[in-house]
MDAnalysis code that builds the backbone (N, CA, C; Angstrom):
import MDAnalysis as mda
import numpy as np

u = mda.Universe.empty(357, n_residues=119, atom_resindex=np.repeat(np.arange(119), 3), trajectory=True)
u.add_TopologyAttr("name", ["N", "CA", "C"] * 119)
u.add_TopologyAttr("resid", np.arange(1, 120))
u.add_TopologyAttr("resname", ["UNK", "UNK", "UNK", "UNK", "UNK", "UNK", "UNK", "UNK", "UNK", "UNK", "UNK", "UNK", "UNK", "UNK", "UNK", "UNK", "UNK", "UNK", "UNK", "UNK", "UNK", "UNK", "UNK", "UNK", "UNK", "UNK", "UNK", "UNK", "UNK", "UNK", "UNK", "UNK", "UNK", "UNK", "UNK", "UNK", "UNK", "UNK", "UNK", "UNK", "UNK", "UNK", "UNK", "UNK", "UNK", "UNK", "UNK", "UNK", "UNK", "UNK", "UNK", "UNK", "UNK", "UNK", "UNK", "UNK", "UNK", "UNK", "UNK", "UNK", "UNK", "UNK", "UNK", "UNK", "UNK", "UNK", "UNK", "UNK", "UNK", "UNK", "UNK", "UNK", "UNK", "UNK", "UNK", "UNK", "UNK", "UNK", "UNK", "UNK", "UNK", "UNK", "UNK", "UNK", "UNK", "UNK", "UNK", "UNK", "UNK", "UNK", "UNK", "UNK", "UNK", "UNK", "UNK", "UNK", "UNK", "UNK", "UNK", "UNK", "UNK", "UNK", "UNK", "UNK", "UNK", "UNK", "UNK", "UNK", "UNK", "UNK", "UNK", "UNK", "UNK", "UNK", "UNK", "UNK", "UNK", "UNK", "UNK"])
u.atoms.positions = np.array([
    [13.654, -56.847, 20.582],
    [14.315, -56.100, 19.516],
    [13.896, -56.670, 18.162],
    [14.151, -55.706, 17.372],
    [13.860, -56.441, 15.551],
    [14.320, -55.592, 14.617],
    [14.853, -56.353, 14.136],
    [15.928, -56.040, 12.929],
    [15.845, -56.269, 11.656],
    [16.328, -55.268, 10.807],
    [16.078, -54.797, 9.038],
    [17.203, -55.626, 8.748],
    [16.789, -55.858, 6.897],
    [18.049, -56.607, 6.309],
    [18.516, -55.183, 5.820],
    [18.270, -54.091, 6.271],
    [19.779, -53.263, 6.406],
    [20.641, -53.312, 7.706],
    [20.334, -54.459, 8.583],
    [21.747, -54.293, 9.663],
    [21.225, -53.245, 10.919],
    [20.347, -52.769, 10.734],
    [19.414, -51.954, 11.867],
    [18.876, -52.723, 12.849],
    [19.104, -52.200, 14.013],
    [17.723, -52.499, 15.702],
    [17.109, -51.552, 15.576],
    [16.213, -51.792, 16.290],
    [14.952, -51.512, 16.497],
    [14.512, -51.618, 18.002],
    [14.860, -51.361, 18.767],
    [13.767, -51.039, 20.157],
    [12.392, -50.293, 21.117],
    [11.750, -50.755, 21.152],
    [10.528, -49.953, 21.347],
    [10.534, -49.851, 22.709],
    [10.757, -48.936, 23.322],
    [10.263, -47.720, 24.446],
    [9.237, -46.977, 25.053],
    [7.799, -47.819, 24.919],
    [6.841, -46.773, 25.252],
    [6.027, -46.760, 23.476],
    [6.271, -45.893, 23.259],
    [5.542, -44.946, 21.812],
    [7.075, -44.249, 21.631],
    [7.913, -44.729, 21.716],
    [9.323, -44.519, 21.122],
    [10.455, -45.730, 20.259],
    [10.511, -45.686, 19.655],
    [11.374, -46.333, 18.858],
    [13.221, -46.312, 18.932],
    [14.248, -46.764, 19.470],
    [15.161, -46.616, 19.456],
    [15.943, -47.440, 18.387],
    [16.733, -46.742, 17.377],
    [17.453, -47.034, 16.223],
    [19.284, -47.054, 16.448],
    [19.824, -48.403, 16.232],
    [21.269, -48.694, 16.081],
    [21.371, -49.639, 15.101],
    [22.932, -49.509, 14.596],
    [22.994, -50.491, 13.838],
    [23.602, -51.875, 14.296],
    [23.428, -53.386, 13.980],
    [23.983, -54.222, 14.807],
    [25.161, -54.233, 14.738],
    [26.007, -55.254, 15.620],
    [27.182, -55.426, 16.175],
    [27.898, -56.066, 14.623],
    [27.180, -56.822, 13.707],
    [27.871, -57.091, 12.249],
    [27.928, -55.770, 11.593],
    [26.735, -55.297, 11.460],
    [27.256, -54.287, 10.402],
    [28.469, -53.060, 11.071],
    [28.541, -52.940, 12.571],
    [29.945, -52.047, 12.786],
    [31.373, -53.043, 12.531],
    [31.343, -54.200, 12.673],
    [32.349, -55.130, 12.203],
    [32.317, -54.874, 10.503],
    [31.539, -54.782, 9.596],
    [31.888, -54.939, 8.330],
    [32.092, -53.879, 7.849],
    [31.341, -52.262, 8.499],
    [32.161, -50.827, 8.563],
    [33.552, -50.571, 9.044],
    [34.143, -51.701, 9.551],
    [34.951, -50.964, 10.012],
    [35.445, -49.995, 11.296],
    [36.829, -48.949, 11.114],
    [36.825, -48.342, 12.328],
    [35.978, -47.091, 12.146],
    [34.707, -46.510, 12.627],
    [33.359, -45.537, 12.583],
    [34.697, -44.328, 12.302],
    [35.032, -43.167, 11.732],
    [35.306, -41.717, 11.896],
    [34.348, -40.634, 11.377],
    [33.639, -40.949, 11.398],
    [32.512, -39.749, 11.157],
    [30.800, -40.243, 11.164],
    [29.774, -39.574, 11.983],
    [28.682, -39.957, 12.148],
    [27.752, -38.376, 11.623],
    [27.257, -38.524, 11.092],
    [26.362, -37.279, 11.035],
    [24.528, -37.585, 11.287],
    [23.935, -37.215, 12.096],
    [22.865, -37.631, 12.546],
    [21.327, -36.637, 12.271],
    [20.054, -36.789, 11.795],
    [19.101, -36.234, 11.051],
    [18.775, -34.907, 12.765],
    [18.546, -33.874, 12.513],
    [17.561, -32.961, 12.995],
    [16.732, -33.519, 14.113],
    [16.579, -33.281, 15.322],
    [15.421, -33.637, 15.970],
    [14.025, -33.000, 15.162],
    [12.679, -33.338, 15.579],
    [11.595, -32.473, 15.145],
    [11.074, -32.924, 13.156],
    [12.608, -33.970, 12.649],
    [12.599, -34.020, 10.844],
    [11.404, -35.767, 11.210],
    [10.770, -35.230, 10.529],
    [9.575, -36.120, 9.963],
    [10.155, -37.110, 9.156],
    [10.282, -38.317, 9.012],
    [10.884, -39.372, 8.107],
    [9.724, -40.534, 7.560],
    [9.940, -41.122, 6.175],
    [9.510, -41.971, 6.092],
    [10.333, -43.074, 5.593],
    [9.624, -44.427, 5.663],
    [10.918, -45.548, 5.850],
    [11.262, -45.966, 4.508],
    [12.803, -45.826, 4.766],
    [14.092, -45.967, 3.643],
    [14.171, -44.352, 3.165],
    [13.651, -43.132, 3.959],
    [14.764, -42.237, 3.697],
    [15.983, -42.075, 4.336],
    [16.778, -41.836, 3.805],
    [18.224, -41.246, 4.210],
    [18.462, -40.724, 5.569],
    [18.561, -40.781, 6.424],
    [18.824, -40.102, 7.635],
    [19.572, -39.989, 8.363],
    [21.194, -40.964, 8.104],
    [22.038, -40.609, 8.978],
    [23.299, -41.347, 7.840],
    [24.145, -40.566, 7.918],
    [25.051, -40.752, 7.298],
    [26.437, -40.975, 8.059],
    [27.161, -42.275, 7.683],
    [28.048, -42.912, 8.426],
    [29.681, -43.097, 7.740],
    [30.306, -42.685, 8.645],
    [31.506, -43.026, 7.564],
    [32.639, -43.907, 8.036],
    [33.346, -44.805, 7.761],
    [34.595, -45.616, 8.516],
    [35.561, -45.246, 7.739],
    [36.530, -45.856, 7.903],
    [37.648, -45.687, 7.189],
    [37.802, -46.832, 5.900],
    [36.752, -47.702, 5.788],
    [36.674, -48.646, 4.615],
    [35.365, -47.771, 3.701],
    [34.350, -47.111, 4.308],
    [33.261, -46.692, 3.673],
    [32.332, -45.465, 4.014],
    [31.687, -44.932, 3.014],
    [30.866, -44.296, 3.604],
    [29.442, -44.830, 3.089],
    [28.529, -44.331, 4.139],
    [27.210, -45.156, 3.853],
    [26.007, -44.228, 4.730],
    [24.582, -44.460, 4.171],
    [23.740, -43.874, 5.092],
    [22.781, -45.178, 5.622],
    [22.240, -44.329, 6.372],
    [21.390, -45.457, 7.112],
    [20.079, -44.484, 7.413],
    [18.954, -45.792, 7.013],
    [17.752, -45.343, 6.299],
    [16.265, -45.439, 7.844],
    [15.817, -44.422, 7.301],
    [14.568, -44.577, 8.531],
    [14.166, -45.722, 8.476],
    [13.915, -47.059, 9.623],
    [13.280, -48.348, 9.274],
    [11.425, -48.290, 9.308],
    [11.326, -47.004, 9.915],
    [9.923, -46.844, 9.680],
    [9.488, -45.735, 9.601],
    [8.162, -45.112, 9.128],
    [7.289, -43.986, 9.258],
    [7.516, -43.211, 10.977],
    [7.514, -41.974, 10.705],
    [7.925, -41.071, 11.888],
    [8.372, -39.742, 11.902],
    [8.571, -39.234, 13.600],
    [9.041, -38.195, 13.929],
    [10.545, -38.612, 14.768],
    [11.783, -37.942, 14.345],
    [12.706, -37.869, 15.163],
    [12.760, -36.961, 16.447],
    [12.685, -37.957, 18.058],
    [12.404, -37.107, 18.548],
    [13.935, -36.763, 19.795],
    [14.617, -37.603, 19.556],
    [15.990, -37.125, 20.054],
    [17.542, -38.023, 19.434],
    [18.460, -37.636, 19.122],
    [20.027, -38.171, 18.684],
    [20.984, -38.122, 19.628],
    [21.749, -39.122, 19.432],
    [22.650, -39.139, 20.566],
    [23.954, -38.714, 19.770],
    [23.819, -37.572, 20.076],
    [25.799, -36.484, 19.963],
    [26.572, -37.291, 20.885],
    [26.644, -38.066, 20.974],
    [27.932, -38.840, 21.723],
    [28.335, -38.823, 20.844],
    [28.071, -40.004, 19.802],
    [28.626, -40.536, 19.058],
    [28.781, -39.705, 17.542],
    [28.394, -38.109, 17.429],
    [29.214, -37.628, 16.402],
    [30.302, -37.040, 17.371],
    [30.631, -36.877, 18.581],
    [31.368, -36.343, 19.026],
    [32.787, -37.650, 19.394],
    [31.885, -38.813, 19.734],
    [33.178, -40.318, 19.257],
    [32.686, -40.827, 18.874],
    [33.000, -40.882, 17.661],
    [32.559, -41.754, 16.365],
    [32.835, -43.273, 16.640],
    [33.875, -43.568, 17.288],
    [34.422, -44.688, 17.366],
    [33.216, -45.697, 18.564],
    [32.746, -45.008, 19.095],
    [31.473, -45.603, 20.133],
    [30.658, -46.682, 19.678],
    [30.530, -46.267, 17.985],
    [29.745, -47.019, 17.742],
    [30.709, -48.770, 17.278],
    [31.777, -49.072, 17.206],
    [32.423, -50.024, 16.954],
    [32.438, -50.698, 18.211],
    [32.439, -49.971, 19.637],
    [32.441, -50.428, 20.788],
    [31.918, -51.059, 21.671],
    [30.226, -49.928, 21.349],
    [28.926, -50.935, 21.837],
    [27.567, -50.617, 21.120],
    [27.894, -51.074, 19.499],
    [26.592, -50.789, 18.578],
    [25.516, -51.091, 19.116],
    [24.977, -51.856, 20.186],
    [23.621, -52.664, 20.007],
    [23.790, -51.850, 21.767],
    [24.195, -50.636, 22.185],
    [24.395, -50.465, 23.365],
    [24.408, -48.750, 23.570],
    [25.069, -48.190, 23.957],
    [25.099, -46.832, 24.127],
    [25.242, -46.102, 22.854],
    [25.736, -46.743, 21.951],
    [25.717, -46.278, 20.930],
    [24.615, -45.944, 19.532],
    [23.607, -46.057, 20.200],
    [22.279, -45.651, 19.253],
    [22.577, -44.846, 18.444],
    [21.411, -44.741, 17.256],
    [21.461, -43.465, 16.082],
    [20.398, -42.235, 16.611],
    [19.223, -42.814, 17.230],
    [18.717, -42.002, 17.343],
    [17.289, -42.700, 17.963],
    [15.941, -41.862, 18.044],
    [14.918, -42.220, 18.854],
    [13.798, -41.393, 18.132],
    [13.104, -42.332, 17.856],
    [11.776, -41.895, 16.586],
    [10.560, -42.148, 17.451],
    [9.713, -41.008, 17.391],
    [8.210, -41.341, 17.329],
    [7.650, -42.344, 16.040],
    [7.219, -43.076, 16.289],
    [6.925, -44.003, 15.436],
    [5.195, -43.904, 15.005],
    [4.581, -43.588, 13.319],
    [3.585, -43.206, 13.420],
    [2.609, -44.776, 13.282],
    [3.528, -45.681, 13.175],
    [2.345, -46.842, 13.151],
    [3.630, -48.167, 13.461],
    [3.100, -48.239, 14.755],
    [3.903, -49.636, 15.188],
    [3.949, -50.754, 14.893],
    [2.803, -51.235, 13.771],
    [2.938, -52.535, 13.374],
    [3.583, -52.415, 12.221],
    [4.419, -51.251, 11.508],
    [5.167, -51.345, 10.741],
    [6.496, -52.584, 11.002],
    [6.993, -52.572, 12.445],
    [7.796, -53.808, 13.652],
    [7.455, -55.268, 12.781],
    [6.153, -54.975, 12.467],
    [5.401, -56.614, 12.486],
    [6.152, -57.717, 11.137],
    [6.394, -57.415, 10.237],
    [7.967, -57.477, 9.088],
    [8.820, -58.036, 9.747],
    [9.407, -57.084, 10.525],
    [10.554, -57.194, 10.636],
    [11.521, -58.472, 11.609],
    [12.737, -58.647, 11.218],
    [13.228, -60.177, 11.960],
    [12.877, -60.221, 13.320],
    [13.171, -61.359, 14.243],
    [13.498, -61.190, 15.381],
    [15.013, -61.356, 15.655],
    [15.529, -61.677, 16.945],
    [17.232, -61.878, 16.911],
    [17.720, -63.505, 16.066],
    [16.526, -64.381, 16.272],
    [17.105, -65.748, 15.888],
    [16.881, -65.344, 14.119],
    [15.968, -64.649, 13.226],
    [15.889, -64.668, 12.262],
    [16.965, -63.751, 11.541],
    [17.504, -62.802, 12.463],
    [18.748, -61.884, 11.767],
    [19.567, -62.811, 12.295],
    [19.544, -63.521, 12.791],
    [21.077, -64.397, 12.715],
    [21.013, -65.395, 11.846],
    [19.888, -65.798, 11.531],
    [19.957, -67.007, 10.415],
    [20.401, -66.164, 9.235],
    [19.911, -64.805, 9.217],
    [19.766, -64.111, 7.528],
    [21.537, -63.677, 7.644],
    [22.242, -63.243, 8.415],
    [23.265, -63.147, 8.758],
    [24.854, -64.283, 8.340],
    [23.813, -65.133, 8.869],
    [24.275, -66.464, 8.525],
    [25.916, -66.753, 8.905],
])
């Protein structure tokens, strides 16, 4: 896994990319009540806007961590929002990107370096 200093995972699947946010940033959101999630098929590039999150302390979006195609979202979790407080780094994904260049990854933390940056 590898992780953004926006609080994002990152899992790679093949030539798929799987996107959640970690287990801190649903602790510092709060209790999740609203998830709204980007279009399958929407083309993204990294740090646009693509999913917009809301708790009951905040609302916030959460940004493509890399160049891509969205190629599936998990409606669980606009359908229970609360999923994602439950098992962020787990069933609760944002979504699953074709990724157009994988060493974009190569940046980014590993688990011991988001926990140091975490601190």
């Amino acid at each position: 896994m590898k992780y953004t200093e926006e609080h994002e995972w990152l899992r790679v699947e093949g030539d798929v990319v799987v996107v959640g946010i970690t287990e801190h940033a649903a602790e510092q959101l709060g209790d999740v009540v609203f998830v709204e999630l980007p279009d399958t098929e929407t083309e993204v590039v990294k740090d646009d806007e693509v999913v917009v999150i809301e708790s009951v302390k905040a609302a916030s979006d959460i940004l493509a961590p890399i160049d891509g195609e969205i190629v599936e979202v998990n409606e669980a979790i606009v359908d229970d929002p609360g999923k994602v407080n439950e098992d962020p780094q787990g069933d609760a994904w944002f979504f699953k990107m074709k990724a157009a260049d994988l060493s974009q990854l190569d940046d980014m933390m590993d688990e011991a370096a988001y926990k140091a940056f975490i601190g």
